[in-house]
N, C-alpha and C positions, 0 to 999 in steps of 0.2 A: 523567239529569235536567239540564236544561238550566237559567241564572239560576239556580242556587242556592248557597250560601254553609257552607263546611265547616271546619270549625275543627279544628284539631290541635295536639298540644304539640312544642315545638322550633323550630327556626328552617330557611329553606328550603331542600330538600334532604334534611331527614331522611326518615327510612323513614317513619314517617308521613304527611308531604307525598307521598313518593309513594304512599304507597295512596291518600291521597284525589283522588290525576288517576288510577290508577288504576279506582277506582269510580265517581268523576265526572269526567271528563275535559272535559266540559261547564261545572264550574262555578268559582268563586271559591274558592278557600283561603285561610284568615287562622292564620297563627303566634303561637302564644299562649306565654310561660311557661311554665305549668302545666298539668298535665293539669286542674285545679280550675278553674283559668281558661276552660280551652276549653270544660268543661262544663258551666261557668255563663252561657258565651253563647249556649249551647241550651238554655238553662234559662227564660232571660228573651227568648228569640224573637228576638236578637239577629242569629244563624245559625241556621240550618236544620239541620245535625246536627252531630253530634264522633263524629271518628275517633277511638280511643281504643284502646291496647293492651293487653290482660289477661292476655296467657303467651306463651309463646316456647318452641319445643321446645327448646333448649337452657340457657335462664338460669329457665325456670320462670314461675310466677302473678307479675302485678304487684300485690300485696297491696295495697296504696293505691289503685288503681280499685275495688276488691269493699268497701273501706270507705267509695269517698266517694259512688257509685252509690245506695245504698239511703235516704241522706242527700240527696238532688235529685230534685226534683222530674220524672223522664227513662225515657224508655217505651227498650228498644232494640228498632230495629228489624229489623236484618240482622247479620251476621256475615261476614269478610271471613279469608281466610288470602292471607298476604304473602308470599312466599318471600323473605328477606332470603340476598341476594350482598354478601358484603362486597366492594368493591374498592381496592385502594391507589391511592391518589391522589398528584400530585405538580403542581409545577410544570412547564407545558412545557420548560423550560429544562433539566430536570434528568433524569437516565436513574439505571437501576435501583441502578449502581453507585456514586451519590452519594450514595445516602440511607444516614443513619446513625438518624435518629431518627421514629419514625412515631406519630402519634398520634391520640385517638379516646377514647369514650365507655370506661369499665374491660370493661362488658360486650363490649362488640366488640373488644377487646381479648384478651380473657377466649377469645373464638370464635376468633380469631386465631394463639394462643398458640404453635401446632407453627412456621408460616410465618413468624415473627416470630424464634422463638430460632435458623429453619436459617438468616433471613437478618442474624443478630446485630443486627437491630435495639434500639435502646433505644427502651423504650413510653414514652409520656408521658399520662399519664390526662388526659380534658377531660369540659368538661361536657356534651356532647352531641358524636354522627359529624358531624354539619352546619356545627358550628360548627366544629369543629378542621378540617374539610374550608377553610371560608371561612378560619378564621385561618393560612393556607398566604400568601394574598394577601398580608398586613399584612407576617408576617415575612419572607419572599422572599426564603429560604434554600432553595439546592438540597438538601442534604442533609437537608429535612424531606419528608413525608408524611403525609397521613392515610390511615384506614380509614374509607370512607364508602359513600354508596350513586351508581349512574353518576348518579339525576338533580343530585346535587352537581358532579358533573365538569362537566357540563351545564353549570348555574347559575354558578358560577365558576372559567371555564372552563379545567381543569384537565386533566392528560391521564390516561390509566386506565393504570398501568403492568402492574396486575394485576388481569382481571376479575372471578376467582373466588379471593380472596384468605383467604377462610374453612376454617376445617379441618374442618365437616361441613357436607356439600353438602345436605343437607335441612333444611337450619334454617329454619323457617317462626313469624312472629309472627301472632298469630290477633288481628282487631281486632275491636271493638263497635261499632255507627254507633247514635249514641242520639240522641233530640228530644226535645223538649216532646211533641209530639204523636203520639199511642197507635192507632200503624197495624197491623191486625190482618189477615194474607194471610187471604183465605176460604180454609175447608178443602177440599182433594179429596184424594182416595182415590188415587191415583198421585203425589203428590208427600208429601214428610219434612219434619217442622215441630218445632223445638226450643219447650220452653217454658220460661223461667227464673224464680225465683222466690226470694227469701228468709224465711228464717220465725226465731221462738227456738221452744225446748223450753218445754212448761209441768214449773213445778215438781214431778213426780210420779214414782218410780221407773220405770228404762227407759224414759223418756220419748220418747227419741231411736228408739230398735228399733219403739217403737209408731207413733212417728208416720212412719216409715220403711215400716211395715208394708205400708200400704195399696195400696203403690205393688208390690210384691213379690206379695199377693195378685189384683191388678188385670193381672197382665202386663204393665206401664208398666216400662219402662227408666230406671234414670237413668244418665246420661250422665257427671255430675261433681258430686263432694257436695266444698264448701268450708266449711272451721267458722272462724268468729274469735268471741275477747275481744271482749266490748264495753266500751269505755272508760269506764275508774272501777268494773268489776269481776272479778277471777278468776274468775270461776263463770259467771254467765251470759253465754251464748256464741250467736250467729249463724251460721248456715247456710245458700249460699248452695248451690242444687241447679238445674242444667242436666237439664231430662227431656228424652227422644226424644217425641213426642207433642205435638197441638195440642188446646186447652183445648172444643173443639166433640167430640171423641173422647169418648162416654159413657165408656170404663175411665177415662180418666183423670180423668172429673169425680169417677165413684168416691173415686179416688184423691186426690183433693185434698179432698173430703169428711170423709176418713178424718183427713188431714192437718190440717183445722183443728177435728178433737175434741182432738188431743193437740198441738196446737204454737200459737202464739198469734203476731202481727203478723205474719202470712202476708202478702207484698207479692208479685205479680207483675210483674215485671220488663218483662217483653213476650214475646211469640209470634211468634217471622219461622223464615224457610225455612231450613231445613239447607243449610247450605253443600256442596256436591258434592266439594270438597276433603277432606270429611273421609272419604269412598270411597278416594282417593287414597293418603290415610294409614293406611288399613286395609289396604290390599292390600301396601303400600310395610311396614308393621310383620308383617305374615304372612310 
């Protein structure tokens, strides 16, 4: 997509940035703060979508997108898997055997752990891989480093000591591309369509097993059931469910029929293509 405007959290060069030249290589990026930030400027038409990250095979769900999503106003419309390489970065000046101290976001840090303690590195936690990548510039010390992504080497122009500096080579962050605006692929019969949704339980014993039912009796798959607290209560709790199936698929209208006799503020998320990647990940986990 061509002129179009895609917001992401971090500053440039993080893995986010590169998924959205990635996806749009075509269009504008704008660096925001926050992941709240980014999704408030596709809230108000500001930008055209946010890149946005929601789990990582190796660090897990990003808990804070699945609470602030249901709370905006924001349809999503695709899904995207990133293959994150971490790579160590440094100063051109500087070779493998000057560096003493390397630093970076805890989580890539955390990915990094084996290659880090065989090259006695000292970590140094930052607030984000992009920035500690950029902050290499300021202090212009040979014996530092980061752990960042190549488009950062890129960006400030840095040299790649090491390109696969990560200790599991399949680490993949899976992103959300969400809008204001509620774009729905039409259905066919040879292609796979995720449907996402949130709902609560109504107050009634097995609430949850019932309104789960429908989906079990209908042959609908779910894909991924997420539960959170809702703020200011223990008890009532949200559920956010990834089904395989598009909402034009009569089991599933069933299915969500069923769904809203036993659960109550049912919100659909949005309906876009199954990403091909996750074929990938099925054959690659067999």
């Amino acid at each position: 997509m061509k002129n179009k405007i895609v917001a992401y959290q971090g500053v440039q060069g993080a893995y986010s940035h590169l998924s959205c030249k990635n996806v749009f290589p075509d269009s504008k990026s704008v660096a925001c703060e926050t992941f709240q930030e980014a999704m408030h400027l596709a809230e108000i038409g500001e930008v055209d979508f946010a890149m946005i990250p929601v789990e990582n095979s190796s660090a897990g769900r990003v808990e804070e997108i699945y609470r602030l999503i249901p709370k905006m106003s924001l349809h999503i419309l695709d899904e995207h898997f990133e293959p994150v390489k971490h790579c160590l970065l440094a100063l051109n000046s500087s070779s493998i055997e000057d560096i003493k101290y390397v630093s970076s976001h805890p989580q890539a840090l955390a990915q990094c752990h084996v290659n880090i303690t065989k090259h006695n590195f000292e970590a140094v936690a930052k607030f984000d891989t992009a920035g500690a990548a950029q902050e290499l510039i300021s202090i212009n010390d040979n014996t530092h480093a980061a752990i960042a992504s190549s488009l950062s080497s890129q960006l400030y122009d840095l040299q790649i000591l090491n390109d696969d500096f990560g200790d599991h080579h399949n680490n993949t962050t899976r992103f959300l591309i969400l809008s204001k605006n509620n774009i729905v692929p039409p259905y066919r019969d040879d292609k796979e369509y995720i449907t996402s949704l949130v709902f609560e339980v109504r107050n009634i014993p097995s609430s949850l097993y019932k309104a789960l039912g429908g989906f079990a009796t209908n042959n609908v798959n779910l894909i991924k059931l997420e539960s959170y607290s809702l703020p200011g209560s223990m008890k009532a709790s949200q559920f956010h469910v990834d089904i395989a199936g598009h909402t034009s698929e009569h089991k599933l209208q069933l299915a969500l029929e069923e769904l809203d006799f036993f659960a109550k503020d049912v919100k659909i998320l949005g309906v876009y293509n199954r990403n091909k990647y996750r074929n990938i990940m099925k054959t690659f986990n067999e």
